[in-house]
PyMOL Python script that loads the backbone (N, CA, C, O; Angstrom):
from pymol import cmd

cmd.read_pdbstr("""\
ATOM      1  N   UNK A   1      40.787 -27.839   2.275  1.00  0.00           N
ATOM      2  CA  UNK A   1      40.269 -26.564   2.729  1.00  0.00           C
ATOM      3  C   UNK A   1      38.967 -26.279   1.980  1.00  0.00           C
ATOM      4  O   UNK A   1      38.790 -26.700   0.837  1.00  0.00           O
ATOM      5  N   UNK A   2      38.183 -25.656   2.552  1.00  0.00           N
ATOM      6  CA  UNK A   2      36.362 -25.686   2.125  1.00  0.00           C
ATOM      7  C   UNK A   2      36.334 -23.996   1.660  1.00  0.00           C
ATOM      8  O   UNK A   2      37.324 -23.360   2.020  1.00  0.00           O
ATOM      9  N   UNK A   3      35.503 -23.408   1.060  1.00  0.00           N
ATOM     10  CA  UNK A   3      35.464 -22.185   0.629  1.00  0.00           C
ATOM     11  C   UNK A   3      34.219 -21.829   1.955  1.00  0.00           C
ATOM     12  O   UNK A   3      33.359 -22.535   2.480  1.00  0.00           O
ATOM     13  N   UNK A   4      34.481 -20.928   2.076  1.00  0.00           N
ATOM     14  CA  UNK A   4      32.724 -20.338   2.979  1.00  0.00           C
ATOM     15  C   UNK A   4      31.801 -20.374   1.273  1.00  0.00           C
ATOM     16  O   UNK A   4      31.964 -20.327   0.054  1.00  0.00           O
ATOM     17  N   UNK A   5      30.581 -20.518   2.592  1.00  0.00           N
ATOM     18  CA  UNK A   5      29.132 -20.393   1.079  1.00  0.00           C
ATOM     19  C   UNK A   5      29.120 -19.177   0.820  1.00  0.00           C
ATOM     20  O   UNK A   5      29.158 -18.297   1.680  1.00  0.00           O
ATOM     21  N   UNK A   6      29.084 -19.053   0.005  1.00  0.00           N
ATOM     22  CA  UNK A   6      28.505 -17.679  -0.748  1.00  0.00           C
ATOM     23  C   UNK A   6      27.376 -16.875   0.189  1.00  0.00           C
ATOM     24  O   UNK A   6      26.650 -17.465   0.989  1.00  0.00           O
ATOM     25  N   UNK A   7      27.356 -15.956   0.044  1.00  0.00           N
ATOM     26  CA  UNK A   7      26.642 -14.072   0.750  1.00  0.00           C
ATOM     27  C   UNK A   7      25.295 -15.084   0.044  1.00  0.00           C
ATOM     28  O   UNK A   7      25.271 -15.543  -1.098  1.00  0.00           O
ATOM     29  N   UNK A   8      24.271 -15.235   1.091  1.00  0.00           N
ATOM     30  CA  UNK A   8      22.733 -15.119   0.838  1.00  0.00           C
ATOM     31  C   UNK A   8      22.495 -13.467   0.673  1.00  0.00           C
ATOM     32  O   UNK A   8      23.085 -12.513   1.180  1.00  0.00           O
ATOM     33  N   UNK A   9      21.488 -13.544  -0.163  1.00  0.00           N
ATOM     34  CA  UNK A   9      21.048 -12.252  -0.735  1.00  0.00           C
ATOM     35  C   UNK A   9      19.161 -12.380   0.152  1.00  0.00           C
ATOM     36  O   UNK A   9      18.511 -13.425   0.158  1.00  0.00           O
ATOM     37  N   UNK A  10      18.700 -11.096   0.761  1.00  0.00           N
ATOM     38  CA  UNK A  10      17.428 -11.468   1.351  1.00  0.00           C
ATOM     39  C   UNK A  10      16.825 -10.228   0.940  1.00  0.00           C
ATOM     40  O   UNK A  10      17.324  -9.126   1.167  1.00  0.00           O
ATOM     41  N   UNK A  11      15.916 -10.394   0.430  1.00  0.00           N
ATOM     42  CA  UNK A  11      14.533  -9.224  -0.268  1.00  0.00           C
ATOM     43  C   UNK A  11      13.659  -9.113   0.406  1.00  0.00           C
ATOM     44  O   UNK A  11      13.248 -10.224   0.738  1.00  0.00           O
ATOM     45  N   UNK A  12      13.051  -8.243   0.864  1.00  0.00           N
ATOM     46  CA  UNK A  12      12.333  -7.928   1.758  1.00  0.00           C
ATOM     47  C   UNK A  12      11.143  -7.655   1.123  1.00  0.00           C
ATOM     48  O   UNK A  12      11.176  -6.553   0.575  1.00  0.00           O
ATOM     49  N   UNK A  13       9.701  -8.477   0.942  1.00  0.00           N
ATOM     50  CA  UNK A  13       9.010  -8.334  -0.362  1.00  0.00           C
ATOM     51  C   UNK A  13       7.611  -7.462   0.648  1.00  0.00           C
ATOM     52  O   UNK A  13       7.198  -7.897   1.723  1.00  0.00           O
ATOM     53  N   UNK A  14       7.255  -6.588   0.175  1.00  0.00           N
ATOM     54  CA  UNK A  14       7.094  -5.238   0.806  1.00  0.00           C
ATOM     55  C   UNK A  14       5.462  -5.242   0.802  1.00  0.00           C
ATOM     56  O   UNK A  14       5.212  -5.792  -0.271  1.00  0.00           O
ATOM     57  N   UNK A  15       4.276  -4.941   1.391  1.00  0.00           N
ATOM     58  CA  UNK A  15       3.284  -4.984   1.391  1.00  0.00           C
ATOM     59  C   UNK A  15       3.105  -4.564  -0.044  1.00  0.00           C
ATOM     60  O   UNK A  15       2.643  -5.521  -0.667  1.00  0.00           O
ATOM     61  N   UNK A  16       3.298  -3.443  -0.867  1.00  0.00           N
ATOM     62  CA  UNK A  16       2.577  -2.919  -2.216  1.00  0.00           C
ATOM     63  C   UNK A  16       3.547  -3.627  -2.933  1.00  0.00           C
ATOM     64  O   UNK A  16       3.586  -3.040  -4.014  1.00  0.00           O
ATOM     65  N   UNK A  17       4.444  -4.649  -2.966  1.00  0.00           N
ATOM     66  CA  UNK A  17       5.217  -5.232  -4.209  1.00  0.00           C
ATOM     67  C   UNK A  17       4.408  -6.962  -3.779  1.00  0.00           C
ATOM     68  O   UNK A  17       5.040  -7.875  -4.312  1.00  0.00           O
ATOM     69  N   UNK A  18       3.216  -7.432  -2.963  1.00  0.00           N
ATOM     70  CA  UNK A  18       2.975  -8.290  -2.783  1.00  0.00           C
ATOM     71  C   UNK A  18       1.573  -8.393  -3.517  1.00  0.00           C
ATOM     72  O   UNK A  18       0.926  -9.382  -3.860  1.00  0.00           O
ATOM     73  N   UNK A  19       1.348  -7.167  -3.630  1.00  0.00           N
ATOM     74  CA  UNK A  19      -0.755  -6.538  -4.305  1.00  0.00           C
ATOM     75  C   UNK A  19      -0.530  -7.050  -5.643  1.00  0.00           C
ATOM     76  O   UNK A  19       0.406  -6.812  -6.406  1.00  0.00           O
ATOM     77  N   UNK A  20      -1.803  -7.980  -5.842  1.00  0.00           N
ATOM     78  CA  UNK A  20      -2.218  -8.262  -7.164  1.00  0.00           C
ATOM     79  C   UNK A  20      -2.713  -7.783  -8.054  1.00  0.00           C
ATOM     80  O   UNK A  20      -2.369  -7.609  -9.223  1.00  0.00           O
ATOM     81  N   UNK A  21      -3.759  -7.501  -7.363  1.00  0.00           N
ATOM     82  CA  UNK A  21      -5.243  -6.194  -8.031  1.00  0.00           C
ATOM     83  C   UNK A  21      -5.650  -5.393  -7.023  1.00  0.00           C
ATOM     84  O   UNK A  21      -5.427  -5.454  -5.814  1.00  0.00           O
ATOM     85  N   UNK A  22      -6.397  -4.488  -7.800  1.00  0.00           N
ATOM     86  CA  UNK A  22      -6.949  -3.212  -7.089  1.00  0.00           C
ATOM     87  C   UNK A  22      -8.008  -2.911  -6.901  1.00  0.00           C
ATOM     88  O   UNK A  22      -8.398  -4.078  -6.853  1.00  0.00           O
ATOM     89  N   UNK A  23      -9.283  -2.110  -6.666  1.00  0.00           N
ATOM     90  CA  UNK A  23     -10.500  -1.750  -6.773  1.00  0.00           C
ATOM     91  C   UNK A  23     -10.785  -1.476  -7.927  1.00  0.00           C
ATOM     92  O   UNK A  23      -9.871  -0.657  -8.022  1.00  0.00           O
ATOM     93  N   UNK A  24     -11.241  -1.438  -8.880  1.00  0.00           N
ATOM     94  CA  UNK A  24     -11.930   0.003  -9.988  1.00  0.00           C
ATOM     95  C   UNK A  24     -13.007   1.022  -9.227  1.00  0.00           C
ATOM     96  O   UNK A  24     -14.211   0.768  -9.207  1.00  0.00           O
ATOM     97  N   UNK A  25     -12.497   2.071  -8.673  1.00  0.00           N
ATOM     98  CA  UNK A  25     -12.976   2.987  -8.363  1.00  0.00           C
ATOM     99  C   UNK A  25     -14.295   3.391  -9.440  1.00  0.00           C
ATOM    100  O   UNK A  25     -14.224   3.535 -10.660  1.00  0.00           O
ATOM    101  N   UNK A  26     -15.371   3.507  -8.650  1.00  0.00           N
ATOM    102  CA  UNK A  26     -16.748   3.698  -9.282  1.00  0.00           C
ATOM    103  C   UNK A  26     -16.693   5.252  -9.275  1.00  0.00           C
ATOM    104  O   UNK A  26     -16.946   5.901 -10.290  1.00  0.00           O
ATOM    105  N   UNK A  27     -16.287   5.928  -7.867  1.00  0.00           N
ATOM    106  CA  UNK A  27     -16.201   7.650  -7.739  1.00  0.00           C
ATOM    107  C   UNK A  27     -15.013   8.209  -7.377  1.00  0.00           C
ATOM    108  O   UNK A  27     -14.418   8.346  -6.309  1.00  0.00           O
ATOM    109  N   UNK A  28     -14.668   8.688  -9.250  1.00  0.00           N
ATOM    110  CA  UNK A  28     -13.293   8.939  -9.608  1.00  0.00           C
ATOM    111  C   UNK A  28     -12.948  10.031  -8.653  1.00  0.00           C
ATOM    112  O   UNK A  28     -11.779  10.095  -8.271  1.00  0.00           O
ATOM    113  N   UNK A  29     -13.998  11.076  -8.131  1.00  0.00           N
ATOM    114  CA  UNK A  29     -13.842  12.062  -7.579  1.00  0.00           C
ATOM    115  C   UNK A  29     -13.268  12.219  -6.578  1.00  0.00           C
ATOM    116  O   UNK A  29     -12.326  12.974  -6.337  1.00  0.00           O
ATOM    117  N   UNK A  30     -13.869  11.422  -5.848  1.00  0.00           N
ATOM    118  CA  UNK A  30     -13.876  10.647  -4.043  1.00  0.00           C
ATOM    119  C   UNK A  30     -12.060  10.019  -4.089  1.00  0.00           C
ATOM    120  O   UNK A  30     -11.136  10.530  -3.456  1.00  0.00           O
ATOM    121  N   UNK A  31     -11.944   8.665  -5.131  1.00  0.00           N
ATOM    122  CA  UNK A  31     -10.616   8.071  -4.998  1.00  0.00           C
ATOM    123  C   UNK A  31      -9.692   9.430  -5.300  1.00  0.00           C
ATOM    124  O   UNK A  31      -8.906   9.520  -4.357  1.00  0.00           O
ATOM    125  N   UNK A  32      -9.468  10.583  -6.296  1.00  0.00           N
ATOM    126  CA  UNK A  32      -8.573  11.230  -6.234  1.00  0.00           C
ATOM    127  C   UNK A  32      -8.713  12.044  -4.978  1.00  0.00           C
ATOM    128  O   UNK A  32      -7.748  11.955  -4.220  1.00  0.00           O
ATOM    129  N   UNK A  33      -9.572  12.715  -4.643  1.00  0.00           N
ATOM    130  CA  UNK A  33      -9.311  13.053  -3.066  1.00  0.00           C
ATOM    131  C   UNK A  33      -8.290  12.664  -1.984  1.00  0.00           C
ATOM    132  O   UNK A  33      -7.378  13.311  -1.469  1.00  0.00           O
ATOM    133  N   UNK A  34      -8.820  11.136  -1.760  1.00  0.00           N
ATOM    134  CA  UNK A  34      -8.684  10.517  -0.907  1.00  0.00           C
ATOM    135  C   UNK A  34      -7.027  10.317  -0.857  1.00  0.00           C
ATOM    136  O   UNK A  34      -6.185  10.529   0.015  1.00  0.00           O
ATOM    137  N   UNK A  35      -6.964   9.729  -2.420  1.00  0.00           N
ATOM    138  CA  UNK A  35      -5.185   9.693  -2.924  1.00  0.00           C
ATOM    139  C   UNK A  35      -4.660  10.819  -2.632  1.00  0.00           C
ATOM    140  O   UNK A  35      -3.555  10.843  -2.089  1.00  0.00           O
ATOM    141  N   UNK A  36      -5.293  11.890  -2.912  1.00  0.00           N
ATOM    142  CA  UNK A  36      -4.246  13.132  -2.809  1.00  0.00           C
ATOM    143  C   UNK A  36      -3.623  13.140  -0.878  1.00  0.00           C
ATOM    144  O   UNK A  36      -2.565  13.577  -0.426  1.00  0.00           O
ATOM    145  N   UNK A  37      -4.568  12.602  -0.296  1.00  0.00           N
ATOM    146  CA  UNK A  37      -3.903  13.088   1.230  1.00  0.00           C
ATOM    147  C   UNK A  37      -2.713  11.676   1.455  1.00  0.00           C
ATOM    148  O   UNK A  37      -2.346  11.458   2.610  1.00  0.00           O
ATOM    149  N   UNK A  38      -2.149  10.749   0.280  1.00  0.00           N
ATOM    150  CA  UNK A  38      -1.107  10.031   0.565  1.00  0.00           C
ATOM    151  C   UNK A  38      -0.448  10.180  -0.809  1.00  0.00           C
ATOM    152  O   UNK A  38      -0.621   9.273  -1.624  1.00  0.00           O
ATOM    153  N   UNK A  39       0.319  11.283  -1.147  1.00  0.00           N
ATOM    154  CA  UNK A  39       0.736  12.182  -1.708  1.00  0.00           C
ATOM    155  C   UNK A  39       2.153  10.730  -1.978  1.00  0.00           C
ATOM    156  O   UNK A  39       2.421  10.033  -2.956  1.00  0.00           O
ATOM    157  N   UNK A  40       2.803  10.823  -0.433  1.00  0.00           N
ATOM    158  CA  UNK A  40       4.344   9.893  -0.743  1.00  0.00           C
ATOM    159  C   UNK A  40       4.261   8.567  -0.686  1.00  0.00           C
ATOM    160  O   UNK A  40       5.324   7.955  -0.581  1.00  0.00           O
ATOM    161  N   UNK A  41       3.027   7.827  -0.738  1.00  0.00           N
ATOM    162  CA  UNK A  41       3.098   6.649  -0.883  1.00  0.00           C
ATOM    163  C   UNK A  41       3.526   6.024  -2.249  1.00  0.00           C
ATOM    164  O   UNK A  41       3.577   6.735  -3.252  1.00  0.00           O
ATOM    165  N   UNK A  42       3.776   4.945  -2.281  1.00  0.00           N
ATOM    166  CA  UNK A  42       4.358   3.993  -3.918  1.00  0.00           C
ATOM    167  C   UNK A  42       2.964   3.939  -4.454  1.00  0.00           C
ATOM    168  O   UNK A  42       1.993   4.029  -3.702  1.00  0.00           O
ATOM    169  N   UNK A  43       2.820   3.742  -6.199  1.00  0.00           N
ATOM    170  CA  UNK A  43       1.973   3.626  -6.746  1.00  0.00           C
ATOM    171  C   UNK A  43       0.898   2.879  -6.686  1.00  0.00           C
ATOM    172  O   UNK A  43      -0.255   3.252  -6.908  1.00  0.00           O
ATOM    173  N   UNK A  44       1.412   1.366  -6.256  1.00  0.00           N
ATOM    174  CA  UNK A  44       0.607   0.677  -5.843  1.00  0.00           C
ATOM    175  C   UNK A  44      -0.179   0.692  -4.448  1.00  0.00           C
ATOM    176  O   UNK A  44      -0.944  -0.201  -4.084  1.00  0.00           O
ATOM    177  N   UNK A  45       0.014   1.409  -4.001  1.00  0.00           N
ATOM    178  CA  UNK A  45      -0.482   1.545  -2.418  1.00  0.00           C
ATOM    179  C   UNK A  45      -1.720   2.384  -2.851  1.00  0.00           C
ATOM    180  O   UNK A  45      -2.905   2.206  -2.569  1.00  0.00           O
ATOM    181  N   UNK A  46      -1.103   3.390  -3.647  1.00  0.00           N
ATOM    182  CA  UNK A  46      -1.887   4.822  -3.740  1.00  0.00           C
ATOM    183  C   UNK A  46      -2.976   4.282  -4.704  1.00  0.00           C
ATOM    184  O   UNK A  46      -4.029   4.887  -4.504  1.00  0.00           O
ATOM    185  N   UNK A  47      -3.105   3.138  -5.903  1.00  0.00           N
ATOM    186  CA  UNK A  47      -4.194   2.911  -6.796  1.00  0.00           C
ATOM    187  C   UNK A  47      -5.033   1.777  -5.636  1.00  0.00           C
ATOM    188  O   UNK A  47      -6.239   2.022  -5.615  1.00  0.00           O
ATOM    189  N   UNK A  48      -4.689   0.801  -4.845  1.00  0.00           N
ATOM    190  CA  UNK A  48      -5.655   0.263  -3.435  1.00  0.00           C
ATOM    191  C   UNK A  48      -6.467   1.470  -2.854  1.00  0.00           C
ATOM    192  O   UNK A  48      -7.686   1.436  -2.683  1.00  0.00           O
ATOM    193  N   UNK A  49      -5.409   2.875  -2.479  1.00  0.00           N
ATOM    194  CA  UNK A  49      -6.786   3.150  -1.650  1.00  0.00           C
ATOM    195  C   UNK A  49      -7.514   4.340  -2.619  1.00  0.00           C
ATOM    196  O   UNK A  49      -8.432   5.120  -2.364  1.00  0.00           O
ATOM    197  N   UNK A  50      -6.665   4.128  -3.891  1.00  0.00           N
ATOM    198  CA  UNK A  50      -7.939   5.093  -4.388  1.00  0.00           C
ATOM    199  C   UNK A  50      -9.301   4.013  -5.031  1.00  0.00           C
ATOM    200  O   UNK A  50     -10.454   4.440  -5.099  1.00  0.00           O
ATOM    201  N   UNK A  51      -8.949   2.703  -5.430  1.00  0.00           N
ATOM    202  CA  UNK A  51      -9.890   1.769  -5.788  1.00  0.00           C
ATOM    203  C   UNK A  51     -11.055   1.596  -4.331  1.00  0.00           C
ATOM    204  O   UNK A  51     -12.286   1.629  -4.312  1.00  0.00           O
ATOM    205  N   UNK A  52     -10.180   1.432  -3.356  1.00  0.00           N
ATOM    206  CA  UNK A  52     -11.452   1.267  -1.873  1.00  0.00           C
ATOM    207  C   UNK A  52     -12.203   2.819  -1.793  1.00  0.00           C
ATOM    208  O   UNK A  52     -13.420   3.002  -1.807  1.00  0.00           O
ATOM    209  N   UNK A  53     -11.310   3.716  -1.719  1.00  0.00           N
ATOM    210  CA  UNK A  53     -12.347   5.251  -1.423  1.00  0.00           C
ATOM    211  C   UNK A  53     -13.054   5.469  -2.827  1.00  0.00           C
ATOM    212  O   UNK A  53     -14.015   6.235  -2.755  1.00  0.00           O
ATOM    213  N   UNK A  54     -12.895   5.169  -3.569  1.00  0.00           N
ATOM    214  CA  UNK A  54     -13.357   5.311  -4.583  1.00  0.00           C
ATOM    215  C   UNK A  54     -14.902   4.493  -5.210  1.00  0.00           C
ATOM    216  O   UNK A  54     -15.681   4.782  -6.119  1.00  0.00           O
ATOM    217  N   UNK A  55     -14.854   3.608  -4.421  1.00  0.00           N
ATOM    218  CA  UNK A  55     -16.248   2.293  -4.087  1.00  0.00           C
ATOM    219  C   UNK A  55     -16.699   2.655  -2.924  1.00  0.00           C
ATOM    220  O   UNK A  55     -17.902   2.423  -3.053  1.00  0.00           O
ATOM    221  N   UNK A  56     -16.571   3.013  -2.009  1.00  0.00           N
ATOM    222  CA  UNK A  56     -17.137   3.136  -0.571  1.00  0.00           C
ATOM    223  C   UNK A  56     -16.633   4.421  -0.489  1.00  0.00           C
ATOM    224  O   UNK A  56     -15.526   4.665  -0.967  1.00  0.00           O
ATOM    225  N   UNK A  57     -17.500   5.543   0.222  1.00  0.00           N
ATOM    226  CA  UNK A  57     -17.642   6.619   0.848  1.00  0.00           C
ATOM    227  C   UNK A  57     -16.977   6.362   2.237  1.00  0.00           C
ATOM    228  O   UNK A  57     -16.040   7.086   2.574  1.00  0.00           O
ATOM    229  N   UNK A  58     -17.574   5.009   3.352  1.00  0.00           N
ATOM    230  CA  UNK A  58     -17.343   4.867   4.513  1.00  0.00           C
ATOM    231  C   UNK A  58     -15.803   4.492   4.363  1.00  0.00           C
ATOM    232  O   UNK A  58     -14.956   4.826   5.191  1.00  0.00           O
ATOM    233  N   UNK A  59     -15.593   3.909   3.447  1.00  0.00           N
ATOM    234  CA  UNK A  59     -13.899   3.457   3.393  1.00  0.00           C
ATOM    235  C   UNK A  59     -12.973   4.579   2.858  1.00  0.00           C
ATOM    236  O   UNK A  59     -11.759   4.473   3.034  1.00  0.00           O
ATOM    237  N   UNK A  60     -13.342   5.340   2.398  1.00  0.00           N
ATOM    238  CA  UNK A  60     -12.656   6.869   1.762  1.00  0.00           C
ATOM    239  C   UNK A  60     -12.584   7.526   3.274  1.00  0.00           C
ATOM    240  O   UNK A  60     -11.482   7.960   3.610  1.00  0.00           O
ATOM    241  N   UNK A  61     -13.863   7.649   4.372  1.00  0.00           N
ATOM    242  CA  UNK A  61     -13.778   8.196   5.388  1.00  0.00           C
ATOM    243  C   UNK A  61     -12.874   7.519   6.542  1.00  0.00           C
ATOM    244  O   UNK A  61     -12.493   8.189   7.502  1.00  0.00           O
ATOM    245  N   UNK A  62     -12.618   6.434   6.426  1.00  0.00           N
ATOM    246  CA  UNK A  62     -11.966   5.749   7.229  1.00  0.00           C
ATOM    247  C   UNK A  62     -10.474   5.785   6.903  1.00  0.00           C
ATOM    248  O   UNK A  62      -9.606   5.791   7.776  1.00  0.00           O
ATOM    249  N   UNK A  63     -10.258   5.806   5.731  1.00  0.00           N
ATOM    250  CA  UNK A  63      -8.742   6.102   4.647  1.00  0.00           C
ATOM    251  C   UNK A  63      -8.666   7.249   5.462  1.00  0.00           C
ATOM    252  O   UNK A  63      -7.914   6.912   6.377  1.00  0.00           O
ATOM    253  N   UNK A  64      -8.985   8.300   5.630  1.00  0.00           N
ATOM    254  CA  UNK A  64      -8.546  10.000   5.546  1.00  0.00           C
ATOM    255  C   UNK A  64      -8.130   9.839   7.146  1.00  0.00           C
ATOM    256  O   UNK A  64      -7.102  10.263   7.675  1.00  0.00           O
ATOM    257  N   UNK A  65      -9.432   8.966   7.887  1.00  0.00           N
ATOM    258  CA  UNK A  65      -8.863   9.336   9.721  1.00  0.00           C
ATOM    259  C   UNK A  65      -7.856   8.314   9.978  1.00  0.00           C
ATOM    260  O   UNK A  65      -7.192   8.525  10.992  1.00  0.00           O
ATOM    261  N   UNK A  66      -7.576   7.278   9.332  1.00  0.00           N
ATOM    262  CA  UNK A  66      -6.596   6.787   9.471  1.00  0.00           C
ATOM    263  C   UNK A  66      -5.469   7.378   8.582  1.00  0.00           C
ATOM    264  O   UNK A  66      -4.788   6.495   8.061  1.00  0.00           O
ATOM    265  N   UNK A  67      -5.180   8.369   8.343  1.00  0.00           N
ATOM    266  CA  UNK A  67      -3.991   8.442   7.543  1.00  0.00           C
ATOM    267  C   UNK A  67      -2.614   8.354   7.636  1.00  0.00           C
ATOM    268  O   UNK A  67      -1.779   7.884   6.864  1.00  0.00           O
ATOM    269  N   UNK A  68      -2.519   8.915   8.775  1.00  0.00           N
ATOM    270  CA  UNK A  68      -1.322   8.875   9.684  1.00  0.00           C
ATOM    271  C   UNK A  68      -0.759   7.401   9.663  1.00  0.00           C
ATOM    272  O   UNK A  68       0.227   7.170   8.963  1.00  0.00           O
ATOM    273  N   UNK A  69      -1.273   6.515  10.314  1.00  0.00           N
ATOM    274  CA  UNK A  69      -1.091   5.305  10.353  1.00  0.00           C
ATOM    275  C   UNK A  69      -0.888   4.442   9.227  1.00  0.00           C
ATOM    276  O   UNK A  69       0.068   3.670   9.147  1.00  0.00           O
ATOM    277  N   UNK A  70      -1.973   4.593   8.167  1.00  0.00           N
ATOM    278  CA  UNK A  70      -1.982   4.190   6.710  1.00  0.00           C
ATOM    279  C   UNK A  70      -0.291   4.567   5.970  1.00  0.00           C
ATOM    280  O   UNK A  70       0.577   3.934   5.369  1.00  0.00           O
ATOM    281  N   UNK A  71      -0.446   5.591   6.321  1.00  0.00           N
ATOM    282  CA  UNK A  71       1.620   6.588   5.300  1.00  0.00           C
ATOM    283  C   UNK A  71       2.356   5.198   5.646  1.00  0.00           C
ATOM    284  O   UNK A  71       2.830   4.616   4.671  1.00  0.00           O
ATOM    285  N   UNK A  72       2.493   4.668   6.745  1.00  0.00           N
ATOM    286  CA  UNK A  72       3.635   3.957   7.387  1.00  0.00           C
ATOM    287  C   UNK A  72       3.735   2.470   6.824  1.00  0.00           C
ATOM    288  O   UNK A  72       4.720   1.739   6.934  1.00  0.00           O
ATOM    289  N   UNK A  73       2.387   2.126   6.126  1.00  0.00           N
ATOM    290  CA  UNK A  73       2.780   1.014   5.824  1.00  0.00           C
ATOM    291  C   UNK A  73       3.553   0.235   5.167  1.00  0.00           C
ATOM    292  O   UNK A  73       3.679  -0.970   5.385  1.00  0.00           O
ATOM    293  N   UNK A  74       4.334   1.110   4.005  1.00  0.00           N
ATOM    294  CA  UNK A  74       5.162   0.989   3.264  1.00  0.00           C
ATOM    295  C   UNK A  74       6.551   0.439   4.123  1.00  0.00           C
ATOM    296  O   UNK A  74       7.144  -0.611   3.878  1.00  0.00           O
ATOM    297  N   UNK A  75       6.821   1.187   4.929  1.00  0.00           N
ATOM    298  CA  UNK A  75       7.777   0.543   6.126  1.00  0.00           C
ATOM    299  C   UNK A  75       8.162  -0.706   6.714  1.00  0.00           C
ATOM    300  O   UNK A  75       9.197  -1.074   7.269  1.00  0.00           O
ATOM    301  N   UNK A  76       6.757  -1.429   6.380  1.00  0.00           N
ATOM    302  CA  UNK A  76       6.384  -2.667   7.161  1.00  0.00           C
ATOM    303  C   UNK A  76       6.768  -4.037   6.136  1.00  0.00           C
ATOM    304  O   UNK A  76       6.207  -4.038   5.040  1.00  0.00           O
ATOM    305  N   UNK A  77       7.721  -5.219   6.464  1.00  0.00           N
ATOM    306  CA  UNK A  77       7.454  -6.062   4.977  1.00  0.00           C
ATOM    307  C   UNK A  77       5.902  -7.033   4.731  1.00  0.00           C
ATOM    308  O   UNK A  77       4.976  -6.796   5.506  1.00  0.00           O
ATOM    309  N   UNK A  78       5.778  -7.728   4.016  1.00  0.00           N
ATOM    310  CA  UNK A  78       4.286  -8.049   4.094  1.00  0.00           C
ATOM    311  C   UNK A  78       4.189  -9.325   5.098  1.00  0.00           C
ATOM    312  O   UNK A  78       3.040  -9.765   5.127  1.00  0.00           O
ATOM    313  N   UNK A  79       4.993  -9.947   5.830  1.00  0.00           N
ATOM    314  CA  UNK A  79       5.027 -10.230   6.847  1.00  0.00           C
ATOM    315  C   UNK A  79       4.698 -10.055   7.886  1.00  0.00           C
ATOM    316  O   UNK A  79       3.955 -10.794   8.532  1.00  0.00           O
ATOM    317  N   UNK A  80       5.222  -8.980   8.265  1.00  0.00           N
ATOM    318  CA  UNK A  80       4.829  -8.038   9.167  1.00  0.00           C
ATOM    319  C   UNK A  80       3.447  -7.685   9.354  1.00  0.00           C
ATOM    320  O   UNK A  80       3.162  -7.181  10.440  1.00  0.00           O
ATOM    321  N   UNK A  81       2.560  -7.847   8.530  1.00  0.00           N
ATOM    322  CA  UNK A  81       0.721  -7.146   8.525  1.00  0.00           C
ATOM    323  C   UNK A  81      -0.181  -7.987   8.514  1.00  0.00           C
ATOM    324  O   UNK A  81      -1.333  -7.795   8.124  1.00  0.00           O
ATOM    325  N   UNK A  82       0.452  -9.373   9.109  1.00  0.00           N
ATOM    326  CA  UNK A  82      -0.174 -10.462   9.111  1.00  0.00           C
ATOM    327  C   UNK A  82      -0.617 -10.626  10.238  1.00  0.00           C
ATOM    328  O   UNK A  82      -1.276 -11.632  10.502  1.00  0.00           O
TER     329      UNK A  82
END
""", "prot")
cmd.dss("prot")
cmd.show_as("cartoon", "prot")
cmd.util.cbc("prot")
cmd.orient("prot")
């Protein structure tokens, strides 16, 4: 008689648990802004787009009209955004 295999265990490795590095935000002003309108995102999500709005004006403006869409990514595994 054979045992069944053992329960596989599966991790779902998440767009912000896949991020290496970040921007260094040049305009601290601009990146906290920008962060503040993704208030419930994970830490690492939230230091990406304060490093991009924080270097680029046009990418801080593009962060804010996309926001809606941006919140959700956390949802997604990093699979998924490929």
């Amino acid at each position: 008689m054979t045992e069944p295999p053992p329960p596989r265990i599966v991790t779902t490795m998440t767009f912000s648990r896949q991020m290496t590095r970040c921007p260094i935000p040049h305009n601290t002003e601009l990146a906290q802004d920008t962060v503040a309108l993704f208030g419930d995102l994970p830490g690492p999500l939230r230091d990406l787009i304060g490093g991009a709005a924080g270097c680029s004006p046009y990418l801080a403006a593009l962060l804010s009209r996309e926001q809606t869409w941006i919140s959700q990514l956390e949802d997604f595994g990093a699979e998924d955004l490929r």
